[in-house]
Every structure is written in C-alpha cells, then in structure tokens.
C-alpha positions, 0 to 999 in steps of 0.5 A: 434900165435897171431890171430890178425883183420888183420887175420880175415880179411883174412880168411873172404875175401877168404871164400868170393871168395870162395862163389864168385867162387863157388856160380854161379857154384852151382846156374847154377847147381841147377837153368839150366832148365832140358829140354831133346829132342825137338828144344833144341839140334839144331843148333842155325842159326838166330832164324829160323829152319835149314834145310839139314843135320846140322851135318856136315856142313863144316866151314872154318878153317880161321874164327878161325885162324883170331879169334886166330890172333886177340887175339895174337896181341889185347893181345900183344898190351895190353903190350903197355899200360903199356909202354906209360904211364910209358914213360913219367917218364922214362929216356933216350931211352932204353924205347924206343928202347925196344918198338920199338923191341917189335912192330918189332917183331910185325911187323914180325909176320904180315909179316909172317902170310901174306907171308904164305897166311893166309889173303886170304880170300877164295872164297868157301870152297872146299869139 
C-alpha cells in the first residue's frame, strides 16, 4: 500500500476529532471543582434559598409532553427547509404533493394530541 498525503491527512484529522471529543471530557473530569456537602446539592429556585420539603415537590407532567411536542414538530419542520429550497429547481408537482402529505400528516398529529386533551393546560396539580 502506498501511504500517500491524502493518508496522512486523514489519520491526522480523526486524531483531531478524537482530542476534540476527548478533550472536554478529560478537562471537565481533572478541572470540575471537588466540593462536597453544603448549598451544593440543593435545588436551584431563582437564586434564593428554598424552603419546605424540596424532594418531593410535584411538577406536572405537561411541561414535558409540551418540551417533547415542540421538538417532534420543530424537528419535523426542520425537514422543510430542504424542501423549499430545492422547490424552485424542481419539476412538475409531485414536489408539492409529497409536502403537501407530509404537512397532512402534521396536521393530524395536532388534531390528535388536541382531541386527546394534551393542550388543557390544568389549573392545579392534584395531589
């Protein structure tokens, strides 16, 4: 085999992602500060201390199903991008069509998570 420049090249840019990946690991690991005990393992509530039992504080599950429903549908619209900028170039309209089913099935999906009453957004947690 013939070690060409192009080899070397490549050898030396995954060495470089490695150090890359690798290298914020290993500072976090040797530079994190080493403190134990103290206001280091409380919850953090707007810079002031907390008060009460702060273990076992009830948060609603729809904070997270709306943090889950927006990425779904931020990344599924990402998709589009791609597609309007090809659009111009493109010929005819199955482009169009196969946007057109994939913001469809979008929409379904909306229709769906708001039958199922996932946008109520309640009132009080109940305990």
């Amino acid at each position: 085999m013939v070690f060409t420049w192009l080899n070397v090249a490549i050898v030396l840019a995954l060495l470089l992602a490695i150090v890359f990946g690798a290298g914020p690991i290993i500072g976090s690991v040797l530079l994190a500060p080493r403190v134990r005990g103290g206001d280091h393992y409380e919850p953090y509530e707007c810079g002031m201390k907390p008060h009460g039992q702060t273990s076992w504080i009830r948060f609603g599950i729809n904070y997270w199903i709306y943090a889950l429903l927006f990425l779904a549908f931020d990344v599924d619209v990402l998709y589009l991008f791609p597609v309007a900028a090809y659009y111009p170039f493109s010929a005819g309209w199955w482009p169009f069509v196969k946007t057109l089913i994939f913001i469809v099935v979008l929409g379904l999906g909306c229709v769906y998570f708001w039958k199922k009453g996932v946008f109520e957004w309640p009132r009080k947690i109940s305990q």
